[in-house]
C-alpha positions in Angstrom: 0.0 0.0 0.0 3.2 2.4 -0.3 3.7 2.4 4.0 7.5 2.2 2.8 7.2 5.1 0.9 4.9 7.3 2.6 7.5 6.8 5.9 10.6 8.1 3.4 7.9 11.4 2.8 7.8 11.6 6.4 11.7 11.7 6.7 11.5 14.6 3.8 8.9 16.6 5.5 11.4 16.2 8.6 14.3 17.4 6.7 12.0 20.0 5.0 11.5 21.3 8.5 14.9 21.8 9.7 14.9 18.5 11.8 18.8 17.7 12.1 19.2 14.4 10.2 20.8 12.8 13.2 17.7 13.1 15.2 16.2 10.8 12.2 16.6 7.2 12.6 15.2 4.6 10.2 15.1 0.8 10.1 14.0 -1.8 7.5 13.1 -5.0 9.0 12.6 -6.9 6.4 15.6 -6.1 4.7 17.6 -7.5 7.6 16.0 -11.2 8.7 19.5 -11.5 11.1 17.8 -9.5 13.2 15.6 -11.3 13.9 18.1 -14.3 15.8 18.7 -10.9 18.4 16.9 -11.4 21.5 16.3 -7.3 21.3 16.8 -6.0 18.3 14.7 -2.7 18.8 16.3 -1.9 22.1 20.0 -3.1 20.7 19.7 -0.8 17.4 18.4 2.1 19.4 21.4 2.0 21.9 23.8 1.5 18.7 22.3 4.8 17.2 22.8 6.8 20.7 26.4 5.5 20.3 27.4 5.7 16.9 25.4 8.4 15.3 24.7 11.3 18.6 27.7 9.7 20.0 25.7 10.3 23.4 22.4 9.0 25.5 19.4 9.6 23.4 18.5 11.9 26.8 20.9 14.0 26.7 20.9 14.5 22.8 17.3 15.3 23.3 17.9 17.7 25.8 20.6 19.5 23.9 18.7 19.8 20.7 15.3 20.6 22.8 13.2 18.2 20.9 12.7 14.2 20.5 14.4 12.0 18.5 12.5 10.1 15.4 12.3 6.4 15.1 10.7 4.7 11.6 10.7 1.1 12.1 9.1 -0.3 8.9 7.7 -4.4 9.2 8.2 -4.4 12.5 5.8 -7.5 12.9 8.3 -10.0 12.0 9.8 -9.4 15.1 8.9 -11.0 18.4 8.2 -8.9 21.4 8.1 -5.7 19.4 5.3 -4.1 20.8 6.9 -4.5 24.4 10.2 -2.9 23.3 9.0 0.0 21.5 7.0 0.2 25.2 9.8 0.4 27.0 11.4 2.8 24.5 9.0 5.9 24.6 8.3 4.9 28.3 11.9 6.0 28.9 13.3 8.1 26.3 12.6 11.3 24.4 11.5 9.6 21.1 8.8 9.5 18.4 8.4 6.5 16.6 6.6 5.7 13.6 6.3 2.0 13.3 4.5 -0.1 9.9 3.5 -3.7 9.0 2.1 -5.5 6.3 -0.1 -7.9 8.8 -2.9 -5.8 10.3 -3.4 -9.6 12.7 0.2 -9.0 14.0 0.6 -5.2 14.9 -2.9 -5.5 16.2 -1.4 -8.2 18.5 1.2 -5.2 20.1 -1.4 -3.0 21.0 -2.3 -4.5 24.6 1.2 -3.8 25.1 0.8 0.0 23.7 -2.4 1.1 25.2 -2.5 4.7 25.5 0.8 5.3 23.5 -0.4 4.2 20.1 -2.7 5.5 17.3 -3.3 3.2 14.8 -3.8 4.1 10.9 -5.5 1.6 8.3 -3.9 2.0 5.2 -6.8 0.9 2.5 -6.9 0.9 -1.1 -6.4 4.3 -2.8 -9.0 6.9 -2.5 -10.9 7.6 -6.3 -9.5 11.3 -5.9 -5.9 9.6 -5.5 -6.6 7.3 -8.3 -7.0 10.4 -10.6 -4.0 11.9 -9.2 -2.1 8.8 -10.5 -3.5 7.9 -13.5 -2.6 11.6 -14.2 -6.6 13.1 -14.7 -6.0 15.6 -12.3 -6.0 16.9 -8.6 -8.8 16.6 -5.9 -8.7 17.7 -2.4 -10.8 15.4 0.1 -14.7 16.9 0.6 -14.8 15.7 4.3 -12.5 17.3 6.4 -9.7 15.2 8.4 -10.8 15.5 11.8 -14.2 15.1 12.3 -17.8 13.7 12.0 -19.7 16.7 12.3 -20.8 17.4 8.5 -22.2 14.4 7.9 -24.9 14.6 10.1 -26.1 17.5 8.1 -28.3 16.9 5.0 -26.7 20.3 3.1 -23.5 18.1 3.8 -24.5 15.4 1.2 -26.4 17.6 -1.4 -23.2 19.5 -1.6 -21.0 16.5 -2.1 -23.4 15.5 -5.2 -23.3 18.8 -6.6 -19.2 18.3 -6.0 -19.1 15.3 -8.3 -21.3 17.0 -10.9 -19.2 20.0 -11.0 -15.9 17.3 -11.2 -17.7 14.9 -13.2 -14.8 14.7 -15.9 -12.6 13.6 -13.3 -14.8 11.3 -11.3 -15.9 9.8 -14.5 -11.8 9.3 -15.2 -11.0 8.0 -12.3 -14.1 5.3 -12.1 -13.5 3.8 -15.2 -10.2 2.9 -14.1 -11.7 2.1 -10.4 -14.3 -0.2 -12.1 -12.3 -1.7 -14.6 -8.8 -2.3 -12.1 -10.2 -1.8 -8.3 -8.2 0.3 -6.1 -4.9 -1.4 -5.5 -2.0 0.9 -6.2 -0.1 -1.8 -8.3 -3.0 -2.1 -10.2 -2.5 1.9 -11.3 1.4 2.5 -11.0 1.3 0.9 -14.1 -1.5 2.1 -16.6 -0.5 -0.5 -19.8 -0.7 -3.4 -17.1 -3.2 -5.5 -18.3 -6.3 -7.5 -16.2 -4.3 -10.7 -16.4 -1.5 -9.0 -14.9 -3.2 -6.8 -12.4 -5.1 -9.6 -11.2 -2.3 -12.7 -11.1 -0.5 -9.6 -8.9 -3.4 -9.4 -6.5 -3.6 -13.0 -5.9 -0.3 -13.4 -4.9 0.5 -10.7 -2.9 -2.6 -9.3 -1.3 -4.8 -12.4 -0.7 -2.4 -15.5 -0.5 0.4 -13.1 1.4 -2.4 -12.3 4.2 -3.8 -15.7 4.3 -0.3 -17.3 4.2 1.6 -15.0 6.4 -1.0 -14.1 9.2 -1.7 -18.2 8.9 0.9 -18.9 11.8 -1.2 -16.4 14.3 -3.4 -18.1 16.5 -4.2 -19.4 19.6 -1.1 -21.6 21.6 0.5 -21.2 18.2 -2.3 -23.4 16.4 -2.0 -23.7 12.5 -4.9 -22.5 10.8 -6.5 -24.9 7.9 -5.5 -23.5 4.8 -7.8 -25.1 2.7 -10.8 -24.0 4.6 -9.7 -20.7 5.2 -9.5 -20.3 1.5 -12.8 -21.3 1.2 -14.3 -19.3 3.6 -12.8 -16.5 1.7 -14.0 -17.7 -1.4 -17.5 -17.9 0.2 -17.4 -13.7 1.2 -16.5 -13.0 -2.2 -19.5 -15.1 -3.8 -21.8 -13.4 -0.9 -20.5 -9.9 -1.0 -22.9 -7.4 -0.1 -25.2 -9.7 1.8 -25.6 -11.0 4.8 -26.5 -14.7 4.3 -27.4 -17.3 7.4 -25.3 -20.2 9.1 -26.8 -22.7 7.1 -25.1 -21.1 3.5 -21.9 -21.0 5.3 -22.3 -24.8 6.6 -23.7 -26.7 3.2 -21.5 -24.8 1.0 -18.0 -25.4 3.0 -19.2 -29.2 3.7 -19.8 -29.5 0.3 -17.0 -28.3 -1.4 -14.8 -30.1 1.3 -16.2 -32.6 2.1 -15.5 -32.3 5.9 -18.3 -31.9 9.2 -16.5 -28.2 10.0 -19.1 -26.5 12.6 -20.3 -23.1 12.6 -17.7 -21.6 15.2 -14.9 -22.9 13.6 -16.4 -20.7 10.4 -17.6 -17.6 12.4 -13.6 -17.8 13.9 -12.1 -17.9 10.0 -14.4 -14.9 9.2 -13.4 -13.1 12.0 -9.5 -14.0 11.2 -10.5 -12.4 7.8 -11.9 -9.3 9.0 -8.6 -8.9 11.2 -6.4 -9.1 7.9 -8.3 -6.6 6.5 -9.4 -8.6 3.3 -13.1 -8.2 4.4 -15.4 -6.3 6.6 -17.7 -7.5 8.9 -20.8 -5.6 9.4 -23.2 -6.1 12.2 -26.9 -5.5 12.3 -28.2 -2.5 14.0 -29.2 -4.0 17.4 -32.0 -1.3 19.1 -33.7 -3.8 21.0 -31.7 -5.8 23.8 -34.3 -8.9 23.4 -33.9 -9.4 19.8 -31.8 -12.0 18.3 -28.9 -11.2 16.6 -28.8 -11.7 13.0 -25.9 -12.0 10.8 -23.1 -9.6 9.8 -23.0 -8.3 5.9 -19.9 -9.4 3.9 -18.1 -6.6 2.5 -14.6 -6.5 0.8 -11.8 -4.7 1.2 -11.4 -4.1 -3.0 -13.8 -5.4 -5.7 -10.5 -6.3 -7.6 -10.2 -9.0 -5.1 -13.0 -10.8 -5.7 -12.3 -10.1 -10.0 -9.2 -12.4 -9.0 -10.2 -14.6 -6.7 -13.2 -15.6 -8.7 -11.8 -14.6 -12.3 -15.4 -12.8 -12.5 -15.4 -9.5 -13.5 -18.3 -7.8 -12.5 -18.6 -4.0 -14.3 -19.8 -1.1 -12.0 -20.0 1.4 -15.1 -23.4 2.6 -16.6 -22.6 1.9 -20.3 -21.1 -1.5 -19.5 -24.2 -2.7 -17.5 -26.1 -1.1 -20.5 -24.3 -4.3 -22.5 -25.0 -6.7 -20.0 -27.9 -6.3 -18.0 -28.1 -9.8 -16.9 -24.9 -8.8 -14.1 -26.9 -5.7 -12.8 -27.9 -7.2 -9.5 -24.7 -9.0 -8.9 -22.8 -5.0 -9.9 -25.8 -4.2 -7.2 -24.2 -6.2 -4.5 -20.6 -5.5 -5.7 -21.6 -1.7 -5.2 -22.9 -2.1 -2.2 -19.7 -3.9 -0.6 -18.0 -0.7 -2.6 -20.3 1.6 -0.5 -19.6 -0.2 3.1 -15.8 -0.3 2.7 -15.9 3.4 2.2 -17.9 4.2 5.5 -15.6 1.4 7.4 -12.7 3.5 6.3 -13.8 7.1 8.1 -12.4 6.8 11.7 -14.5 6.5 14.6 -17.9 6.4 12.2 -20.0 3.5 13.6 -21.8 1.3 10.4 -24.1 -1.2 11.0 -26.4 -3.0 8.3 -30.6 -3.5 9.2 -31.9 -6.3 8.6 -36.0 -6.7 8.0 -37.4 -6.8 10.9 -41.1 -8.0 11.0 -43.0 -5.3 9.1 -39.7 -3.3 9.0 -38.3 -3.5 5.9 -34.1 -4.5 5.5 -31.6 -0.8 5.1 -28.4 -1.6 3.2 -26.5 0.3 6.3 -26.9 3.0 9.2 -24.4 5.1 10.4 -24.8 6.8 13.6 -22.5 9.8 14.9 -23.6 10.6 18.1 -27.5 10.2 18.8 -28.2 10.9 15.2 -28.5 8.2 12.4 -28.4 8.2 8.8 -29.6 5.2 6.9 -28.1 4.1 3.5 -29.5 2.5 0.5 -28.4 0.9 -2.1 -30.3 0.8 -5.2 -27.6 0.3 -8.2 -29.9 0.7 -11.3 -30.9 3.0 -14.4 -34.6 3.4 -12.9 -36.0 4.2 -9.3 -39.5 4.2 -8.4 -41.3 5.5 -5.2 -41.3 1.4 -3.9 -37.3 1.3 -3.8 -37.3 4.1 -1.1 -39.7 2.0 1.6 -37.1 1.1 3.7 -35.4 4.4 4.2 -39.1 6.1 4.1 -40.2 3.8 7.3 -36.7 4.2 8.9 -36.9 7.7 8.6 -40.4 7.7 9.8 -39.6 6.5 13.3 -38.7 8.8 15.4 -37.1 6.6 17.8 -34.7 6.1 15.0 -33.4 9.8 15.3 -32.8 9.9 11.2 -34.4 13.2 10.1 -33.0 11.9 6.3 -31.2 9.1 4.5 -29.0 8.5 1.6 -29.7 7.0 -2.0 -26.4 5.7 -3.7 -27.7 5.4 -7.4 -26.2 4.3 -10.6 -25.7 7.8 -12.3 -26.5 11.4 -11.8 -29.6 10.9 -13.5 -30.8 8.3 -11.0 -32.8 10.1 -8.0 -35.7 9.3 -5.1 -38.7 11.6 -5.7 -38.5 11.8 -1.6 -37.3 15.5 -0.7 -36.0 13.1 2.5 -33.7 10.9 1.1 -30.2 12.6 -0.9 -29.7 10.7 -4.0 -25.9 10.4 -4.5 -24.3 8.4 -7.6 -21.3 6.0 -6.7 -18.6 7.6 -8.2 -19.6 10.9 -6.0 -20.2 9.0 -2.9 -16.3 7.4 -3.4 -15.2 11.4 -3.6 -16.2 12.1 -0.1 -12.7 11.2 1.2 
């Protein structure tokens, strides 16, 4: 996802600054597997740095130069006890440390260790804005501000960001061809003549086999995970995507296709496993009442490239090529929606559940809720909406114990709107624009 690069930006910026290069210190980890054979190879590098390069304690460097020192540990998960050196590190010293890893499982296995000295950041696959910027279409800032979830509990928030898109729609329009066509991998855009094939051999191999073969290891007493049926499992939330099917799918599918008696918790662990590696995203139902069961969480992925590879099924999110092949439109539907919840899983702190029907409720793709307000989110991924596609936002809307005083419509194309003055209609492409 470019961590290695985006951490040699940070050294710039540093420089850029008027930092003094020696208070910069920077480490590769997976340049250097000897490293790993040291006992403490954090602690052992930092003391060779206070003696080789400030040719003094980091302390008293610090104190001369009134300011911290900088430490950018890059893959620090192949290490063992990481977490608890970097603790004892910024529990003791003057330093700042940036640390990166390509397993979200393993650095989310230091935190314990970290609490209350860490923020963490997901890096996710490019933005549609930054897929412009490198495809070379042009420059977008982000319409959501950094910090913050304020705006979006305001309805003028969302009209403006669909008047946003229409005023960029050149861009947006750029940038989603490729987003449809390539997903939103950087390797799949570094290189513009790369074709499919390529793109998608590239995906297999190093996004999903690397996570599923590298995080394999991390389990419980050291337990080795079943490849096979992980696999599957994975296979299973790409076929699903976008929905939220029952126990029994899960069960007669993987018993069928390996032949084996695996039971639903063993299932429910390997999606959870998933969801930690960042592949997928587990959505839960909205749960208002305490006495209701619990139904199950939506699948969403973390690209719709992934599933193009996995699957070798390409499923087009673009008007004119659903125009050609109508038969895929509820399956680009689903693939849509799983586009739409990966983009609200991405904004920090914002809570997104799905709703399932309820009795005379009817299902809502999602909800998000900032605060005591909520915002429901449908779905409806087609070149004609009538007043009956807008029933479960309407009756959503319409209960006031439900605190939404609108909802959302993500629709096929700018021409593609609820006749509701409630509900926003927003096309895709100018929903992804948000961030």
């Amino acid at each position: 996802m470019g961590k290695t690069t985006l951490l040699n930006q940070v050294i710039n910026t540093l420089l850029d600054d008027g930092i003094d290069p020696q208070r910069i210190f920077r480490v590769q980890f997976d340049d250097i597997p000897q490293l790993q054979k040291i006992e403490a190879p954090i602690l052992d590098l930092a003391a060779w740095y206070a003696d080789n390069v400030l040719g003094k304690s980091i302390n008293a460097f610090a104190n001369e130069q009134r300011g911290p020192v900088y430490l950018l540990l890059d893959e620090v998960q192949n290490l063992r006890d990481w977490a608890t050196q970097i603790k004892h590190l910024v529990d003791l010293q003057p330093v700042r440390a940036i640390v990166t890893g390509s397993s979200a499982l393993r650095i989310e296995a230091g935190r314990d260790s970290l609490a209350g000295r860490i923020a963490s950041i997901e890096m996710g696959p490019l933005l549609l804005r930054e897929i412009g910027e490198i495809r070379g279409f042009g420059e977008l800032n982000p319409f959501l501000a950094y910090n913050g979830l304020a705006p979006l509990k305001e309805k003028s928030f969302w009209q403006a960001l669909r008047q946003f898109g229409h005023e960029h729609r050149i861009l947006r329009d750029q940038a989603f061809t490729a987003f449809s066509e390539f997903g939103a991998y950087p390797l799949a855009h570094t290189r513009p003549d790369a074709s499919w094939e390529e793109v998608s051999s590239q995906l297999v191999e190093t996004v999903v086999r690397r996570a599923i073969q590298h995080d394999l290891r991390v389990g419980e007493r050291g337990r080795r995970r079943d490849e096979p049926l992980l696999e599957e499992v994975f296979r299973l939330a790409c076929r699903y995507v976008g929905q939220a099917p029952a126990q029994a799918a899960y069960l007669d599918e993987v018993r069928r296709s390996l032949d084996a008696n695996i039971g639903w918790q063993r299932i429910l662990a390997y999606l959870r496993f998933l969801d930690a590696t960042l592949l997928i995203r587990l959505v839960e139902p909205l749960e208002l009442r305490l006495k209701r069961r619990k139904g199950a969480a939506k699948l969403i992925l973390s690209d719709h490239s992934l599933r193009a590879a996995w699957l070798q099924e390409q499923i087009p999110l673009l008007p004119s090529a659903l125009l050609a092949a109508p038969h895929l439109t509820d399956l680009a539907g689903r693939v849509a929606e799983s586009a739409v919840g990966q983009l609200f899983k991405s904004v920090i702190h914002l809570a997104v559940h799905h709703f399932p029907e309820r009795g005379s409720e009817p299902e809502v793709d999602y909800v998000l809720t900032i605060g005591d307000q909520r915002i429901p989110v449908e779905v409806k991924y087609r070149r004609r909406i009538d007043h009956a596609d807008s029933r479960g936002l309407r009756s959503f809307i319409e209960k006031s114990v439900y605190n939404a005083p609108f909802g959302l419509m993500i629709t096929l194309g700018d021409d593609v709107a609820s006749d509701d003055p409630r509900i926003v209609s927003i096309p895709l492409s100018t929903l992804l624009l948000m961030r």
